[in-house]
N, C-alpha and C positions, 0 to 999 in steps of 0.2 A: 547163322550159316551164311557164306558168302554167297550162294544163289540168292537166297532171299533177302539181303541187301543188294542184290544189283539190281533184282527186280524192282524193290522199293526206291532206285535212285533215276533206272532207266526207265520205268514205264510211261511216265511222265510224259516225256521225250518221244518215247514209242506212237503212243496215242496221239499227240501232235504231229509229226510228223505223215504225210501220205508218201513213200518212195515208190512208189506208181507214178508220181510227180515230180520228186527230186532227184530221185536216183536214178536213173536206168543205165545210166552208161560208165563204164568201168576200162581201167588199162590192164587189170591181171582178170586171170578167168573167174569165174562165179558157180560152183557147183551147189548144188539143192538138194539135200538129201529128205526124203517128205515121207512120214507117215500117213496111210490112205485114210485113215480113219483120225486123225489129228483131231483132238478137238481145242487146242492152244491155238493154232494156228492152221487157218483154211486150206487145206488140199488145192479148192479152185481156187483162191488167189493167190496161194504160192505160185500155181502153176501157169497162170496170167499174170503175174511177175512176169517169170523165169522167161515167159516167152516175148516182152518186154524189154529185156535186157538185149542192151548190146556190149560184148565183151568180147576178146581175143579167142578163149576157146568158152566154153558155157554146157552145162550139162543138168538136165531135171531127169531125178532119179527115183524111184517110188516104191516103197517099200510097203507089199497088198496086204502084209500078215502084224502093222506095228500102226500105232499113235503115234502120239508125241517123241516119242526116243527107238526111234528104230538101233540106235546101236545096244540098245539094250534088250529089245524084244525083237532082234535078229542077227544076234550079232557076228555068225557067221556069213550071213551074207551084206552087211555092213561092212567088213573086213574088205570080204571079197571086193567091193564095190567102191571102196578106197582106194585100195592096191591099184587098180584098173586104172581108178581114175590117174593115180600116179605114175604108172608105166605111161597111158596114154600121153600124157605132159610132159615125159620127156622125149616124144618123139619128135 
């Protein structure tokens, strides 16, 4: 399955890397969409990312009722939460 060859090619990568360090700073926006209960990826370091980040527009979004894939275990308001973001960007 293509996820689990990416993850076999990128985790590698993932783990070396710290983007707390390398990353912060970007020329297009950065939106976060975060399951509260994640347990793939940290809630409090996403969220200590995100607020790290310096970017043109930037946005940490939290989804209290999803893990790992809130487009799937909210996905109406995932939707929602897209949409917004995209009306907001073209303003």
């Amino acid at each position: 399955q293509n996820s689990q060859l990416s993850s076999k090619m990128l985790f590698p990568s993932v783990i070396a890397e710290n983007l707390m360090e390398t990353e912060t700073q970007f020329e297009l926006p950065i939106y976060i969409l975060q399951g509260a209960f994640d347990m793939q990826v940290s809630y409090s370091l996403a969220k200590d990312y995100s607020d790290l980040l310096l970017a043109p527009k930037k946005g940490f979004y939290t989804f209290k009722n999803s893990a790992h894939s809130p487009n799937l275990e909210e996905k109406e308001l995932f939707l929602e939460t897209v949409f917004t973001i995209l009306e907001n960007s073209e303003k």
